[in-house]
N, C-alpha and C positions, 0 to 999 in steps of 0.2 A: 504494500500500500504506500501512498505520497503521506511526506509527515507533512501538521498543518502548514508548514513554510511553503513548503511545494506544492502545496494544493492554492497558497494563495500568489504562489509563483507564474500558474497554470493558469490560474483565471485570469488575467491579464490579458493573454491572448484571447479566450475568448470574450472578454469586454471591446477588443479593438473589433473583431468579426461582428459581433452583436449591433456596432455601433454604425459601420459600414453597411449594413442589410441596407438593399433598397426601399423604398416603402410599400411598392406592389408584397415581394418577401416578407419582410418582415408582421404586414399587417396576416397573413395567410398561416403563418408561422405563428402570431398569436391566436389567431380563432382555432387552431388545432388545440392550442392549449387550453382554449379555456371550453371547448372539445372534451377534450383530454376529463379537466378538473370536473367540468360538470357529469358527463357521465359515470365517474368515480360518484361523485355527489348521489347521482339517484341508484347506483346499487347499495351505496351504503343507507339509503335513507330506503329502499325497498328492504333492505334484511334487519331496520331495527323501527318499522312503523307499526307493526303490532307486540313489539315489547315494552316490558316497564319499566321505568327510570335510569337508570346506572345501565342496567342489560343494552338497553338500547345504543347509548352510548358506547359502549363496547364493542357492539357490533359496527356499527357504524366506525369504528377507530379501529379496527381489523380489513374493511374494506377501503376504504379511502384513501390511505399508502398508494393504491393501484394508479391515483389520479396522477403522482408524482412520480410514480414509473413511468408512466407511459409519456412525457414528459420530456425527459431525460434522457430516457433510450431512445426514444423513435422519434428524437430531436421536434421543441419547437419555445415559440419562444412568451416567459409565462412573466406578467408584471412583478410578483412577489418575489421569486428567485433574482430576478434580473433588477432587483434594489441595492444588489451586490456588486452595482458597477462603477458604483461610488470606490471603490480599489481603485479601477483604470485613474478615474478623475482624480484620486489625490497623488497618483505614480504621472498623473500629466501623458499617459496613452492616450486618453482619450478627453474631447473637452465635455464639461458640464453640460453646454449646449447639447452634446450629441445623448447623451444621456437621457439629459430631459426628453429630446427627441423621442427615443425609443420608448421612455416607460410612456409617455404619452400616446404613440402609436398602438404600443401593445396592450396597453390596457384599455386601449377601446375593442380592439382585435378581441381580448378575454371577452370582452361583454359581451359583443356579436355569437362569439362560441357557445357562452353561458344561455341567451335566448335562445339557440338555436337546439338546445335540447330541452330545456324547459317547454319550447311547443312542440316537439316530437311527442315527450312525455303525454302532456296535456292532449294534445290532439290525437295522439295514435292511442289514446286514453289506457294510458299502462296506471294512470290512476285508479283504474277501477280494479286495482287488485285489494284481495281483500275483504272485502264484499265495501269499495268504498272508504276502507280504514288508511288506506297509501292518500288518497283525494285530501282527506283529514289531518294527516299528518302532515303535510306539502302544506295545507293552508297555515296550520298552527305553528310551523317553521319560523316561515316569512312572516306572521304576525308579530311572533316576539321579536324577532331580529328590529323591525321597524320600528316598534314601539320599547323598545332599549331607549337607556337616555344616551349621550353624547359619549358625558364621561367613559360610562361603562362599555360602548362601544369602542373606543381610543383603546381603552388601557386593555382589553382584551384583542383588538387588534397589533398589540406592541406584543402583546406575546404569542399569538400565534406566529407571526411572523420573524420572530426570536426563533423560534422551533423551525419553520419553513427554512429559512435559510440553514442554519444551522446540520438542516436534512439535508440540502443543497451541499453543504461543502465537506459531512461528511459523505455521501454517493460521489462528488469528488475523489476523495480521496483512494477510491476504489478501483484495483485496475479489470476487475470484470465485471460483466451485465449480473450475476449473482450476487456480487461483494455490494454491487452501486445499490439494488434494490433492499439489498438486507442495513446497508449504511441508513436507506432513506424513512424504511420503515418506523423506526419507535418514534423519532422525534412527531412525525405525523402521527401517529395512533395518539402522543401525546398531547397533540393540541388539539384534535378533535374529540377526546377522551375528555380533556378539561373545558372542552365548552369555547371556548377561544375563537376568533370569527378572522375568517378569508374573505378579503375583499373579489377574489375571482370566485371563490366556492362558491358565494352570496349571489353574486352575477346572474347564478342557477337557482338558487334554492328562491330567490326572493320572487322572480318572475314566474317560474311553478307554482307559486304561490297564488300569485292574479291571476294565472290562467286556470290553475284546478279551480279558483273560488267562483271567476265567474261562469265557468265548464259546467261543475255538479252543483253552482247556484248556493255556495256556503260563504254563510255570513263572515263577514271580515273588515271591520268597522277601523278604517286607518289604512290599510293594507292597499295601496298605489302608485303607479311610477314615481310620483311626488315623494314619498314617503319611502319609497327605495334609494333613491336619489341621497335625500338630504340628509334621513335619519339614520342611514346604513352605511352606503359606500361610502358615502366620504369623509365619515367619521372612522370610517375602518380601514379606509385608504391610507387616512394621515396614519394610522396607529400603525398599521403596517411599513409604512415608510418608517417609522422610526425605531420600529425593532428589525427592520433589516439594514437598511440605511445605517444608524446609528453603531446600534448594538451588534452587529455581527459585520455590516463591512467597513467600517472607521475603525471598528477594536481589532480585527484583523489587519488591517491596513499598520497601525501601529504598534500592534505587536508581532508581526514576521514579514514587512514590508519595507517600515522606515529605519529599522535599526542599518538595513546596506547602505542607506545614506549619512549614517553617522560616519564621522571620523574615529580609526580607533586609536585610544588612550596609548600613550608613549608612556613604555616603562620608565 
């Protein structure tokens, strides 16, 4: 395996790749991913919508890892991982501009991916499993998400994404598709496990939400693009961005990056 020096040696390179995508690429490259995330999203919320409490959770953080495999391996390009390109920008590979570029491109890419299985779902009506109890769960999702307050959406968004990346650069560190998947797995189990909120997961979960509610006609008083918008992503946006951004690619950055640009001490 790379120690973490090397793994934040590696990234580098791909932050310059990441940064260069054209926009036709890159914007295709993130609707895969958020592709990717969201169909992880509805098997995990298919295997824990008729269980209870904790069980459900569990299950659901047993499947969900699959989002970040597929990801990874079968290459594309996901906002929350790629908050880690704050490395490039402070090694001066790449500029801030280009950055901003990308997480902006691809996090509109995640959204598109994210509706685009939310109306599979909805419409090819895989809600009706259960006798109706999957429709139920989708709405009840997206209702707490939304009606979260700010706070609690930030500071849960800073630690999911503490874990996401974290997944990211341990699957780094991996030199096969076995070692990357089994690297990426716990920190995911553990932030879906704790409840913790994905600004790309959400992308999914919140607009299955609208579509099951207005599909099987279940009440959901608050529950609206408006209220996806204001009360969810981008309170979970920001919290994301600063537990990747922050906490995992600045602390990296200066602990196995910047020390090559020190001068070393004269005995």
């Amino acid at each position: 395996m790379f120690t973490p020096k090397e793994v934040a040696q590696n990234y580098l390179n791909a932050c310059e790749t990441k940064a260069k995508l054209p926009f036709g690429r890159m914007f295709v490259l993130a609707i895969l991913a958020g592709l990717f995330i969201a169909f992880a999203g509805a098997a995990s919320s298919a295997a824990s919508a008729t269980l209870p409490g904790s069980a459900a959770r569990i299950a659901s953080g047993m499947i969900f890892p699959a989002g970040l495999a597929m990801v990874l391996v079968a290459g594309s390009e996901l906002f929350t991982g790629n908050n880690l390109m704050i490395m490039g920008v402070l090694e001066r590979r790449i500029t801030l501009a280009a950055m901003a570029r990308n997480l902006i491109i691809v996090w509109l890419g995640n959204l598109v991916g994210g509706i685009i299985v939310a109306f599979i779902m909805a419409y090819g009506h895989g809600f009706s499993a259960f006798d109706g109890a999957f429709a139920a769960a989708a709405v009840n999702t997206a209702s707490a998400k939304v009606h979260m307050s700010f706070g609690d959406a930030l500071l849960r968004g800073v630690g999911c994404n503490f874990l996401v990346c974290i997944a990211v650069w341990m699957s780094n560190a991996a030199k096969t598709v076995g070692g990357k998947i089994a690297g990426l797995f716990f920190p995911i189990a553990a932030f879906v496990i704790s409840g913790f909120e994905h600004c790309v997961a959400n992308m999914y979960y919140i607009p299955a939400g609208i579509f099951a509610a207005s599909l099987y006609d279940i009440p959901a008083e608050g529950l609206n693009w408006g209220s996806c918008f204001v009360n969810n992503l981008l309170p979970v946006t920001l919290g994301n961005m600063i537990g990747g951004v922050i906490m995992v690619g600045v602390a990296g950055w200066y602990l196995y990056l910047l020390p090559a640009h020190q001068p070393v001490a004269k005995p």
